[in-house]
N, C-alpha and C positions, 0 to 999 in steps of 0.2 A: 447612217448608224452613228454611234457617239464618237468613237472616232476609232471605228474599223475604214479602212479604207475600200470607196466607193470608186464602181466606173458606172457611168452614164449612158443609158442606151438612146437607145432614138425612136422615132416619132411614134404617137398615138398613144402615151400615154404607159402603154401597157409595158413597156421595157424592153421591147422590138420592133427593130423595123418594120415599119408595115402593116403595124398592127391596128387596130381600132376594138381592142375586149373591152374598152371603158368607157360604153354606152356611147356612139358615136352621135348618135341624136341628141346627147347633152355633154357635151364638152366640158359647162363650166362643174357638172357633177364629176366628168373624170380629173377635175384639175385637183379637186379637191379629196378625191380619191390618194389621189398620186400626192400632195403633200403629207396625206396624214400618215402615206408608208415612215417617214420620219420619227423617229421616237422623241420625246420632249428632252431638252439637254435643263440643266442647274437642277437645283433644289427639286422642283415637280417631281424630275424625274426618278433622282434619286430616291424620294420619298415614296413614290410610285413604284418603284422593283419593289424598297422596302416594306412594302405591303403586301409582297406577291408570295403568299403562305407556301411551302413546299407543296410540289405535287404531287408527291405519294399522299400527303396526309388529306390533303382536297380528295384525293380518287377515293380514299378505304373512307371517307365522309360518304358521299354518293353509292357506294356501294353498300357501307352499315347502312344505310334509310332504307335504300330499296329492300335489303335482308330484313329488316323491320317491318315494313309495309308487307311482305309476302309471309311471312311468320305471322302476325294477325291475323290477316288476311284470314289464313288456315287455322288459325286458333278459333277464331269467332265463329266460320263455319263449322266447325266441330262440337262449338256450344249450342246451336241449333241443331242437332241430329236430334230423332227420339230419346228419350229419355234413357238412359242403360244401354244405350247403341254402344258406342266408343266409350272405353276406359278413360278415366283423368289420366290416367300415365301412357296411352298410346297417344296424346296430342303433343306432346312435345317430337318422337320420331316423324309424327306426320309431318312435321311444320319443316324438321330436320330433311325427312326425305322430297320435300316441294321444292326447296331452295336448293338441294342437290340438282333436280329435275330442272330448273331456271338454269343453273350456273353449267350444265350442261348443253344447254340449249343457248348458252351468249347472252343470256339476259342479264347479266350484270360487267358484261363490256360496254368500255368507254362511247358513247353516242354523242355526235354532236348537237344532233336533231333528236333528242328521245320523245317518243310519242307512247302512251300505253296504248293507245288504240290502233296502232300499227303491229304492237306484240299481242294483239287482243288472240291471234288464231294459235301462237305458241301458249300464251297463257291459258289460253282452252285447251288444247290438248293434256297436257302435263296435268292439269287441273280434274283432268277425264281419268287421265292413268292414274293418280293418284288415289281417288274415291272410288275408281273401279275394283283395284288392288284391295282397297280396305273393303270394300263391299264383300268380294271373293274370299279375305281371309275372314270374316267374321261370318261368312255362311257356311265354310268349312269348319272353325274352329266352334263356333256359338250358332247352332242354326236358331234356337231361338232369339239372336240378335240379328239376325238377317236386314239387313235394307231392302224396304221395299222401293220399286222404282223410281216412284215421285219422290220419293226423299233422298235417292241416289242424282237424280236432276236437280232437284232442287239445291243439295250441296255444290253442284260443281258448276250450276248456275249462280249461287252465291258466291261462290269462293272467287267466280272470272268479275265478277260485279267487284267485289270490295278489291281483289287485286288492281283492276284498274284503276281503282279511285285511290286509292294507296299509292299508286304509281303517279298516277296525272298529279295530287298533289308534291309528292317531291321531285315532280321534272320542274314542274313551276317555283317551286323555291329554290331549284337549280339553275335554272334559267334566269331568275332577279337577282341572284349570286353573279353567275356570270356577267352578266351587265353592268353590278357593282366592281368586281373583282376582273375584269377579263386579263387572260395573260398574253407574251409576248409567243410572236409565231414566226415563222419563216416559210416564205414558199419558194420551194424548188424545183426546178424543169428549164426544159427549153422553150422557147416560141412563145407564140401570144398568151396562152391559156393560161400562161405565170398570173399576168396582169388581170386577166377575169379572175379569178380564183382571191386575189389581195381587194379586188377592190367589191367582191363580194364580201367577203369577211370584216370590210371594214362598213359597207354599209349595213349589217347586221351582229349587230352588237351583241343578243340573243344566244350567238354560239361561242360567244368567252373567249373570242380570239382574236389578239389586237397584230395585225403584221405590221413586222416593223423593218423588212426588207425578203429581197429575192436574190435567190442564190442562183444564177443561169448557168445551167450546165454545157449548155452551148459556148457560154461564152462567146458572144458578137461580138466583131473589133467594130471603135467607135462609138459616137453618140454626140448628143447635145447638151451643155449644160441646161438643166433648168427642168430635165425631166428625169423620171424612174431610176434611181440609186438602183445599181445592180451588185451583188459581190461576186465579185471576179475570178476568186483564187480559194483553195481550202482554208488556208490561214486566215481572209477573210472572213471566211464565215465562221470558223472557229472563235477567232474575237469577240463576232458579233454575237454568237451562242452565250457567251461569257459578260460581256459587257450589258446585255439586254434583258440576263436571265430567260431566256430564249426554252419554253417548256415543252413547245409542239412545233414541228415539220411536217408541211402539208406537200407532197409531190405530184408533179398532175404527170409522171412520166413513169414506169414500172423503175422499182428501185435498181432493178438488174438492167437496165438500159446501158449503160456504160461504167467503166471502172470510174469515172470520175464521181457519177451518181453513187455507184457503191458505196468509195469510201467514204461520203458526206451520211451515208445510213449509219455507218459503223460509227464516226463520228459525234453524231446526234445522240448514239446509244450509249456509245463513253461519257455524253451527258446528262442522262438520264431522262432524254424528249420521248415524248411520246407522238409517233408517227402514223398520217396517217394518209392513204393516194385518194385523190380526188380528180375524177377523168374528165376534163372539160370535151373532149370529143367521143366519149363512149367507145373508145378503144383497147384502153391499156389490159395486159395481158400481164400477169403476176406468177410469177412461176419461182423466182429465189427463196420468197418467203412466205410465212402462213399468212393469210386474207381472212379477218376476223367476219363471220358472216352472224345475225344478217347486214343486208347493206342501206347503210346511212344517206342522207343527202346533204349538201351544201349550198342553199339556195337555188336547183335545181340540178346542181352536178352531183353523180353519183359517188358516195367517196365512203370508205372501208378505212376500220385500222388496220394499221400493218403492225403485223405481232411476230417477236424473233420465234425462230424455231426451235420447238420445246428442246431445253439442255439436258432430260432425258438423264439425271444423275446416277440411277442406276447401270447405265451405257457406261456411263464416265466411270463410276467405282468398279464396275468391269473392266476400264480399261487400266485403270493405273494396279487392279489384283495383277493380271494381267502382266503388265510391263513390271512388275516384281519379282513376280513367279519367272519368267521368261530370260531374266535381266541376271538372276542369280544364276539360275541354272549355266545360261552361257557360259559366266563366269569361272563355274568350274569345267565345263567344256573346254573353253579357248584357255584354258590356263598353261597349260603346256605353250600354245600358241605364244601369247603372253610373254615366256619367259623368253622364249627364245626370241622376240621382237626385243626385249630388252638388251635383251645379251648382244645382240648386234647395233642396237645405237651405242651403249655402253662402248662398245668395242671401235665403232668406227669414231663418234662424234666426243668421248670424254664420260666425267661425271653429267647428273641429272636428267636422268630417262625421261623422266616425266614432265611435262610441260602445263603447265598452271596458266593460265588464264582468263580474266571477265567475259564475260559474255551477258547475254541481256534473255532473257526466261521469258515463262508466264508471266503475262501484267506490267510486263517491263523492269521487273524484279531484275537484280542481276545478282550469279551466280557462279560458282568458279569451274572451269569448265577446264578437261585432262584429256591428255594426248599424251600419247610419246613422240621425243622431240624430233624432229623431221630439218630442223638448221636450227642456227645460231642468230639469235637478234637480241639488242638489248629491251627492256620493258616498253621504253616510249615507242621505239621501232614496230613493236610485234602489235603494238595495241590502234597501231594508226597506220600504219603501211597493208595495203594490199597484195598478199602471195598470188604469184603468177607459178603455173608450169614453167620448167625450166629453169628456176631460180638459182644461178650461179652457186647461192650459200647453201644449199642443199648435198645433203652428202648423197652417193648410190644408195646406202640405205635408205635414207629418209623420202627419195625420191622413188622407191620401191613400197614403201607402206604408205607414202601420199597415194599412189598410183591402184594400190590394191585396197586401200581402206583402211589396211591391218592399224595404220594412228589411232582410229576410233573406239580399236578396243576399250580402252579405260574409262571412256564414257558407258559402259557397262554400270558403273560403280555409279554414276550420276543419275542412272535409272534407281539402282537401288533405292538411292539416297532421295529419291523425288525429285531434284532438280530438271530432270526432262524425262521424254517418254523414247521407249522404240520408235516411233513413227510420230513426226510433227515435223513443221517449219526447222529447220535447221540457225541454230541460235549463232550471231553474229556480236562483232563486239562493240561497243558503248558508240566509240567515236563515228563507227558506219551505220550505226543503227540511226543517229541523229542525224546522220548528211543526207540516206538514200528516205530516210521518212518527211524529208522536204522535198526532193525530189518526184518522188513516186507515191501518188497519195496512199495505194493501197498498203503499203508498202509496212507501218505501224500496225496496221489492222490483224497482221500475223501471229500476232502475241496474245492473240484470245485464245489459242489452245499451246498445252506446256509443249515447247521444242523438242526435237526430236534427233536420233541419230543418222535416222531417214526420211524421208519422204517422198511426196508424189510428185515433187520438183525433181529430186534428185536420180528415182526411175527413169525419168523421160530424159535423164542425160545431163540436164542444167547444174553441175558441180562446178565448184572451181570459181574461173576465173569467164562463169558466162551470164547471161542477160538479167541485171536484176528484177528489172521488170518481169520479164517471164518470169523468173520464179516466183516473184509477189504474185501473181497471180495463178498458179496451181498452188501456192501455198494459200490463198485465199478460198480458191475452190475446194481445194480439200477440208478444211473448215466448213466448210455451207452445205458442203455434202460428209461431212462424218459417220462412219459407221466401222462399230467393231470391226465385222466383214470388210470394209476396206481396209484396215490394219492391216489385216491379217494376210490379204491380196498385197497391200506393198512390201510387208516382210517377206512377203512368196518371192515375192521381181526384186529383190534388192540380194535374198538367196542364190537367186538363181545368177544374177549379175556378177558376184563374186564367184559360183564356180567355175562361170565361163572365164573370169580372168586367168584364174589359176589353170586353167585347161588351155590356155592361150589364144580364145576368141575372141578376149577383147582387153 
């Protein structure tokens, strides 16, 4: 990489021991495999990214032709019906409701390999329903417009005709773009099937994709110089994402394989790459995330995009109506509560019930975040020091609303205001947010939904002063599996948590 820092695997080329994925019958083909994973350093290079158009606007290119080509497509067959068959003003819905029927059916997701004559049997169907539906409304509505049979086949045998041709010409001018234009990629996994997969891609130029290293989630100790650069560590590859302009991640291991693999997904996606698994053993099993069907190939591996799980906005404006409606309400509920939590720090610990400080939100936003004060520290103290139980500086009071919750009321009002929800990751402050997200890859990846007062860390026991790891990851899980209905389940266990304290269970 340019100067992400590389470790070196070992023998065969492939970035594993023991490996031989790069053609072991021609060696001097895998050598040259294996240098080309190197990206060009000076000038080349630079000038080289700087040509590498953004990738949204490349994709909605690819995607307007093919809408182009299918609109045609259906226009032109509609110019051929009998004469007075279809209205001038029912061919533009036709055209409208085709590309619905495609975009339904995946035909305008990402392909590495796009073939029309592989989508020939989707492109026939939809093509059937289409002219069926029109045939049925115009013998109901206009019997004297009726289609007769042969002219019902023959539309939606024209229509699959010119679709294809429509299609095969802009795969083909997609295809000499990408051989002109190819971007930079990254392959990630363990074991050998890294190294088949890169030195596939590099020997077929065809699918627009220049690897310019491997990210081993195994991570093997050891190597040799002189062969397969491998990145080592997240930050590696993070650089390398960065310095490479790195636009695609091909995985040949299910993203869910390990937290390490995870958080290189989340990571990718904070880049804006587009992902996609490629199974060199006809294995891998996809269960974290959606699997964009149908399925693609990679020089004979079989390989799908991987597409995040739909963010479902309407879910989301339910949850934040939600944590509003809920967040106020408490508010005048616990408000007795409230004062009387007041009155006793007030009482025990002096002026300033309230206690103010950063903490880090949605997005990594940070925002000012209320408790009532539970001890005494000065700013730089409270903002970098770790509270333990038992903390000497703690008065009985404070070590009675640490203990029961009762401090978190005021984060009542942080709901109101947006700054976090009932239920999320539990927001931490600036300086630990930066130490444990070097530590613990998944650990950053928390901040894709706004914090919360509870959560599904803090259910299963994990408060305080216990494992960050664990909580990174039911605070990740709970993210990947969101749903209202889980809300509404850990506000039930977090209810019922707090009565059993106060009832003296626990």
């Amino acid at each position: 990489m340019d100067s992400a820092p590389a470790r070196h695997t070992g023998q065969g080329g492939t970035g594993h021991a023991g490996g031989s994925a790069f053609a072991p019958a021609a060696p001097a083909e895998a050598r040259r495999a294996v240098t080309a994973i190197h990206p060009p350093r000076g000038p080349r290079a630079d000038r080289a990214r700087a040509a590498v158009r953004p990738q949204r606007a490349r994709r909605h290119e690819g995607v307007t032709a093919l809408l182009t080509a299918d609109a045609l497509a259906a226009a032109v067959t509609a110019t051929t019906l009998p004469a007075g068959t279809l209205p001038p003003e029912a061919v533009l819905p036709a055209a409208a409701l085709l590309t619905a029927l495609h975009a339904q059916a995946g035909l305008y997701r990402p392909r590495l390999a796009p073939s029309a004559l592989r989508e020939l049997p989707a492109l026939a169907g939809r093509a059937a329903v289409l002219w069926a539906g029109a045939a049925a409304l115009l013998a109901a509505a206009a019997p004297q417009r009726a289609l007769a049979w042969s002219a019902l086949l023959g539309a939606i045998g024209l229509q699959v005709v010119l679709a294809c041709a429509g299609r095969g010409f802009v795969n083909q001018l997609r295809r000499r773009a990408a051989v002109r234009r190819p971007v930079s990629a990254l392959v990630v996994g363990p074991g050998e099937g890294t190294g088949a997969v890169a030195a596939a891609l590099h020997g077929r130029p065809e699918y627009g994709l220049r690897p310019v290293g491997i990210a081993d989630t195994a991570a093997p100790a050891g190597g040799e110089p002189g062969q397969l650069p491998v990145l080592a560590t997240h930050e590696d590859v993070r650089r390398a994402v960065i310095q490479n302009t790195v636009r695609h991640a091909v995985f040949t291991c299910p993203p869910e394989a390990d937290e390490r693999t995870a958080s290189l997904v989340r990571l990718f996606h904070d880049h804006g790459c587009r992902l996609w698994l490629a199974d060199p053993a006809g294995t891998a099993k996809v269960t974290g995330m959606r699997v964009a069907q149908p399925a693609d190939q990679l020089w004979g591996y079989a390989v799908q995009p991987l597409l995040p799980r739909p963010s479902r906005p309407l879910e989301r404006a339910a949850k934040r109506a939600i944590d509003s409606c809920l967040a106020a309400l408490a508010l005048l509920a616990a408000a007795p509560v409230m004062g009387l939590c007041a009155l006793a720090v007030r009482l025990s610990d002096g002026p300033g019930v309230i206690f103010r400080q950063e903490r880090v939100g949605l997005y990594g936003r940070p925002f000012t975040l209320l408790k009532f004060r539970t001890l005494r520290a000065d700013e730089h103290e409270s903002a970098t020091r770790w509270t333990v139980a038992g903390d000497r500086r703690m008065s009985c009071v404070g070590s009675f609303l640490r203990k029961s919750s009762l401090d978190e009321l005021p984060q009542l009002w942080n709901v109101v205001r947006g700054d976090m929800s009932l239920v999320g990751p539990r927001p931490e402050r600036p300086f630990f947010v930066a130490k444990f997200s070097t530590v613990h890859p998944g650990y950053e990846a928390r901040h894709r939904m706004p914090v919360g007062i509870t959560g599904l860390a803090q259910i299963n026991g994990l408060r305080g002063d216990t494992s960050i790891e664990d909580r990174a990851r039911f605070d990740n899980h709970y993210i990947d599996t969101w749903s209202l209905w889980q809300d509404l389940w850990i506000l039930a266990r977090t209810a019922a948590s707090f009565f059993r304290f106060r009832l003296g269970g626990s």
